[in-house]
C-alpha positions in Angstrom: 107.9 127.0 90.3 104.3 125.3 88.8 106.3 122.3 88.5 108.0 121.9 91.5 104.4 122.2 93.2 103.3 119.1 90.7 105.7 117.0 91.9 105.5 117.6 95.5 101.7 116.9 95.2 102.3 113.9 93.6 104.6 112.9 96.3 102.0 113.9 98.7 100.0 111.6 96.8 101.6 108.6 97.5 102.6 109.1 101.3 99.0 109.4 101.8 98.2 106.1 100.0 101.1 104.3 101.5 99.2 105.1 105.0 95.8 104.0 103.6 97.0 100.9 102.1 99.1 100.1 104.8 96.0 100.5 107.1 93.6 98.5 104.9 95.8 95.9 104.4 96.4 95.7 108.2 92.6 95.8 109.1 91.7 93.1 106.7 93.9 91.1 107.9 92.9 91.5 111.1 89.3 91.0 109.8 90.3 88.0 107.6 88.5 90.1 104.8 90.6 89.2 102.2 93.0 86.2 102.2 96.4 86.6 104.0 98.5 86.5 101.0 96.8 89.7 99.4 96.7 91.2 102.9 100.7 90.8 103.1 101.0 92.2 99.5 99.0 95.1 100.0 101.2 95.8 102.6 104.0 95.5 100.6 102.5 97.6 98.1 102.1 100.0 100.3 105.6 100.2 101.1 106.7 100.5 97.6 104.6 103.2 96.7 106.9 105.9 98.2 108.0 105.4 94.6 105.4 107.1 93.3 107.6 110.0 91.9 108.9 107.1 89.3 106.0 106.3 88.1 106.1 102.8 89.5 104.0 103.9 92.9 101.3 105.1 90.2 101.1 101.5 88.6 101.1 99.8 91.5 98.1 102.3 93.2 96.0 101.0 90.1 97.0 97.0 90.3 96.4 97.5 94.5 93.1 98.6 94.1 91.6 96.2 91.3 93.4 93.1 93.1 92.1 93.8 96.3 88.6 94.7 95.1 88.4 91.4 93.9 89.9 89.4 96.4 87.3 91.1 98.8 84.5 89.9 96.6 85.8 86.9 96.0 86.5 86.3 100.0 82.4 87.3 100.6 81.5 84.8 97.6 
């Protein structure tokens, strides 16, 4: 039963980041924070990480985060 409530917080996990990425990705564009191309694959990312009970959601929360970071400082540079 411990486990079961692992995984469905992990799943809970990612819907919630899906929305958040999907939402950041969305307002920068909008903003033209961060260059369209990271904007559209943030978006993307933020699609894919529904995966997140493979493991591949998980990856892809920790690449999202360090590649938009820097494309936002790089944009204010």
């Amino acid at each position: 039963m411990v486990d079961d409530i692992g995984w469905f917080t992990l799943g809970g996990a990612g819907a919630s980041f899906a929305l958040m990425a999907l939402a950041a990705s969305v307002a920068a564009l909008k903003a033209a924070a961060v260059p369209k191309w990271l904007g559209i694959v943030g978006a993307i990312v933020g699609v894919l990480s529904g995966a997140t009970i493979t493991f591949f959601g998980i990856f892809a929360w920790l690449a999202w985060i360090l590649v938009y970071s820097l494309g936002a400082l790089v944009k204010r540079a």
